[in-house]
N, C-alpha and C positions, 0 to 999 in steps of 0.2 A: 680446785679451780672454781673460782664463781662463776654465778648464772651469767653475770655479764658479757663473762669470759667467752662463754659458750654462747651465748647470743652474737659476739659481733664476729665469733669465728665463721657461724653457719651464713652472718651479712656478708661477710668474706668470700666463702666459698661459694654463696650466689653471686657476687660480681665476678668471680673468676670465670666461673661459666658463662656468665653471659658473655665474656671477653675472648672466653675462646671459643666460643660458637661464631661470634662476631671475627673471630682471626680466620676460622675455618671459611665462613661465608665470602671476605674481602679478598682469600688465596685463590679461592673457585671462580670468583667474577675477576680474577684478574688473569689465570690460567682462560679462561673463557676468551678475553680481550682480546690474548696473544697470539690464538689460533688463526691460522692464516682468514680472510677475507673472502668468502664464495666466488663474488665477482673478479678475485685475483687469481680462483681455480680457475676461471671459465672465459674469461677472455683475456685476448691476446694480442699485440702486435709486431710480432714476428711476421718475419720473409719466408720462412723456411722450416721443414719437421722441426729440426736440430736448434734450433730458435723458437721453436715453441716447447719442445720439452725442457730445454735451457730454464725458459722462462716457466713452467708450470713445478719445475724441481725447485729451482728458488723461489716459489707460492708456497710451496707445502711444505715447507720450513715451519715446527711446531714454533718455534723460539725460544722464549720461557715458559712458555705453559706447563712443562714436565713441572720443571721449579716449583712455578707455583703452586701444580699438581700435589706434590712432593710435601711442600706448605702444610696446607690443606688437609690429608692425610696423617700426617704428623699430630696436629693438633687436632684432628678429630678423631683420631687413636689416644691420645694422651686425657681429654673430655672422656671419652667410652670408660676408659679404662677405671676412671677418678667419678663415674656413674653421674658426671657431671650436667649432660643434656636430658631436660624430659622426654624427649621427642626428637629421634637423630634421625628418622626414618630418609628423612627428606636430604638431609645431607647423604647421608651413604648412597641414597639413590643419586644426587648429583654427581657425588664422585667415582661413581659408577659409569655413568652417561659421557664423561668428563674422558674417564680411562680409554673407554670405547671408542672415542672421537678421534684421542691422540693415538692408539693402533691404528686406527683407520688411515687415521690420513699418513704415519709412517710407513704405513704399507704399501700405499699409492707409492709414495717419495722413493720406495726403495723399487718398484717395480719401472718406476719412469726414468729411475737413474740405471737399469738396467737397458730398456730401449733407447739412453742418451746413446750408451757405449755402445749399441751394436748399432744403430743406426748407419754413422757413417762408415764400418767395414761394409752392410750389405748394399750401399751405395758403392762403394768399390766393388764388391762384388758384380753388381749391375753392369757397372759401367768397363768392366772387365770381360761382359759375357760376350757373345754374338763372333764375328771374324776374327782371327787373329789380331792383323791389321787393316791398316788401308791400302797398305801396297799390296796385299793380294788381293784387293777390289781392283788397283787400278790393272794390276794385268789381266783379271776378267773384263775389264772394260776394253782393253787394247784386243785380247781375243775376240771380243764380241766384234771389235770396228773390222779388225781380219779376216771376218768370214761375212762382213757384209764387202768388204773389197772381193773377196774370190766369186759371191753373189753374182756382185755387178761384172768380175772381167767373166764369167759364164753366159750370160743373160749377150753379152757382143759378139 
């Protein structure tokens, strides 16, 4: 093999690096993009609990960001492994930060979609507690008028 050879393999293997630092970096800023919006956590215009968790469950929809996640990973496992970055520190720390983020907020997602589903039984619940019905108000009412009539025929 000549020096050439060996020369434009090692020019080789520097633009490969730099293109998959560059694929690693464009997966991270795009998984980053995908993550739901703060202001889409945090306000709302809902009527009602059940229409705000509605709406805070479809907020925290990662999207693609796994995907992209997944990306990203990939080819900065494939770089690590081919000792292809000089300096990965920063990457691994993003995809670290990255990982953290998308637990996060799946964990929210799967906690809210919990109180979607019980919400409205313990709204039934509620609205099931207290009296039987109304009809045994109104015959406490007819008793109550009863003994203000034997009141009055007493009092003559």
């Amino acid at each position: 093999m000549s020096q050439a050879t060996l020369g434009d393999d090692e020019e080789l293997f520097g633009e490969a690096a730099t293109e998959m630092r560059a694929d690693v970096e464009s997966s991270l800023e795009d998984a980053w993009a995908a993550l739901p919006d703060a202001d889409d956590v945090w306000e709302t215009d809902a009527d009602n609990v059940l229409g705000v968790l509605n709406g805070l469950n479809s907020a925290l929809e990662v999207g693609d960001a796994e995907d992209h996640l997944r990306d990203a990973k990939k080819w900065f496992t494939m770089g690590q492994r081919a000792d292809a970055f000089d300096d990965a520190d920063d990457l691994e720390e993003e995809i670290a930060d990255l990982e953290d983020a998308i637990t996060d907020i799946s964990g929210a997602s799967e906690q809210v979609g919990e109180l979607t589903s019980t919400i409205p039984a313990l709204r039934g619940t509620l609205e099931d507690a207290g009296p039987a019905d109304d009809a045994a108000d109104d015959d406490a009412g007819d008793d109550a008028g009863g003994e203000a009539e034997a009141e009055a025929e007493d009092e003559e």
